[in-house]
N, C-alpha and C positions, 0 to 999 in steps of 0.2 A: 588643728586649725582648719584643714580644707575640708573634711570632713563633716565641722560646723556650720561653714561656708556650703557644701552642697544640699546639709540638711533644710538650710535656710531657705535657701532657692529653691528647693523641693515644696517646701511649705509655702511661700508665696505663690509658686504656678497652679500647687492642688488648690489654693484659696481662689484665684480665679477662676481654675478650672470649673469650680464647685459651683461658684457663683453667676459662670454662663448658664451652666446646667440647670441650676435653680429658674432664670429668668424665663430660659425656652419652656420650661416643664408649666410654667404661669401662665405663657404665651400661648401655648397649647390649652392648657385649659380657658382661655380669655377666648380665643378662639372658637373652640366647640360651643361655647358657652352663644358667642356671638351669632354660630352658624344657626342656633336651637332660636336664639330671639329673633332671625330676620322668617326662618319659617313661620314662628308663630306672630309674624307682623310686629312683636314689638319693637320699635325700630327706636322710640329711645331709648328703652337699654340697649339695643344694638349699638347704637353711636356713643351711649357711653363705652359701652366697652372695647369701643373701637379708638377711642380717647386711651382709654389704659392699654390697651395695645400698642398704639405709638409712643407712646409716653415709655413701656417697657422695652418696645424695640430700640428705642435712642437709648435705655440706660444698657442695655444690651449692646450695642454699637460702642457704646464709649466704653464700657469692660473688656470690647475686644479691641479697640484703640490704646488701653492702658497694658491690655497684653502685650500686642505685639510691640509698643513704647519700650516696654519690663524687657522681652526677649531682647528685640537690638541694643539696649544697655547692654543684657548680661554677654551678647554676643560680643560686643565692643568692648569689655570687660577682657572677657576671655583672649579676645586677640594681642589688646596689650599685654595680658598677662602671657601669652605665649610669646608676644615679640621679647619682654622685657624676660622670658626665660632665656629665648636664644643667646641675647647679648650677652645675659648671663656666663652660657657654658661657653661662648666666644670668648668672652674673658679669659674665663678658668684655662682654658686649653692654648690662649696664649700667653697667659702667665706661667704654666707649663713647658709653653715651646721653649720661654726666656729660659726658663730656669736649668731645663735640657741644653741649652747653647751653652751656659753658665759652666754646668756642670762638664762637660766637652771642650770648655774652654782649657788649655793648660794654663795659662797664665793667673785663671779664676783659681783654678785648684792648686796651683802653686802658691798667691794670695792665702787662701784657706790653710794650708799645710805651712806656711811661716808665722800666720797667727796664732796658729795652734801649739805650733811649737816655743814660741814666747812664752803664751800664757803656761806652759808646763815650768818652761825654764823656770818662769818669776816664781810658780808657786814652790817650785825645790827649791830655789835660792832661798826664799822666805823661811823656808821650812828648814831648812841647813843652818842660816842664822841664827837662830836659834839657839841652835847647840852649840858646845864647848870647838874647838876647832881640831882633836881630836876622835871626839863622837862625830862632829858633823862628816871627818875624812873615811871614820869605820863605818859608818853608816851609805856613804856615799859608793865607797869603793865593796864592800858585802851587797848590798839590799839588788837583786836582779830586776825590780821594778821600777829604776832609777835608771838604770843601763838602758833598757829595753823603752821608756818611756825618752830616752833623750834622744837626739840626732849626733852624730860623732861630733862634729862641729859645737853645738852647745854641751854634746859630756865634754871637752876639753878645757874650753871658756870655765865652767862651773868647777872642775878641778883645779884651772889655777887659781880661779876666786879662791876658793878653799883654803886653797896652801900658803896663800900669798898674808891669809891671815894672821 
């Protein structure tokens, strides 16, 4: 995408670039051409081509009026687009700070570590349901990824769910 965007902008500056160049290299020859009619006294082609001379200088003038128009655009472009970067990474880097406080917080991370551990309870409970209420007790009191995934407080709660079956 910026890429396309610089090629862009590439191609409109050489297109004026080109098109000043053209006007002068016209101007110069209108020019010579004028200096050659006033030696040889002809003075109305001289004043016509003194006519196309001003007439090419103005269109010359307003190519370099539409340039420098194009650049303060693209300048003004650019600036928003760098102010509207910064905000950007201002954001990022305080949605960061929050999230660094967050995580530093005990009370956040204790939140975090009792929802966590619900949602395991619920999905053993669920999962123990299931079963006959001696499967669910062999399965419970064997499998080390039921131990190891509980907190002593919900392994106890879930064994006397169990038994109470």
């Amino acid at each position: 995408m910026e890429q396309n965007k610089i090629n862009e902008l590439y191609a409109v500056a050489k297109e004026y670039t080109e098109e000043v160049y053209r006007i002068n290299a016209q101007l110069d020859s209108l020019e010579s051409k004028k200096l050659k009619a006033l030696a040889d006294f002809d003075i109305s082609y001289a004043a016509k081509l003194a006519l196309e001379i001003d007439s090419l200088k103005a269109a010359r003038d307003k190519k370099m009026e539409d340039v420098l128009k194009y650049n303060n655009e693209i300048s003004a472009k650019e600036a928003q687009y760098e102010a509207d970067k910064k905000l950007s990474e201002q954001k990022i880097l305080g949605n960061e700070y929050d999230l660094l406080k967050k995580v530093n917080d005990p009370d956040f991370v204790k939140e975090i570590e009792n929802k966590r551990n619900a949602e395991i309870f619920d999905y053993l409970y669920s999962y123990l349901a299931t079963l006959s209420k001696d499967d669910a007790m062999y399965e419970f009191l064997t499998n080390p990824d039921i131990r190891a995934s509980l907190s002593a407080t919900n392994f106890n709660r879930l064994y006397e769910i169990i038994n109470r079956r």
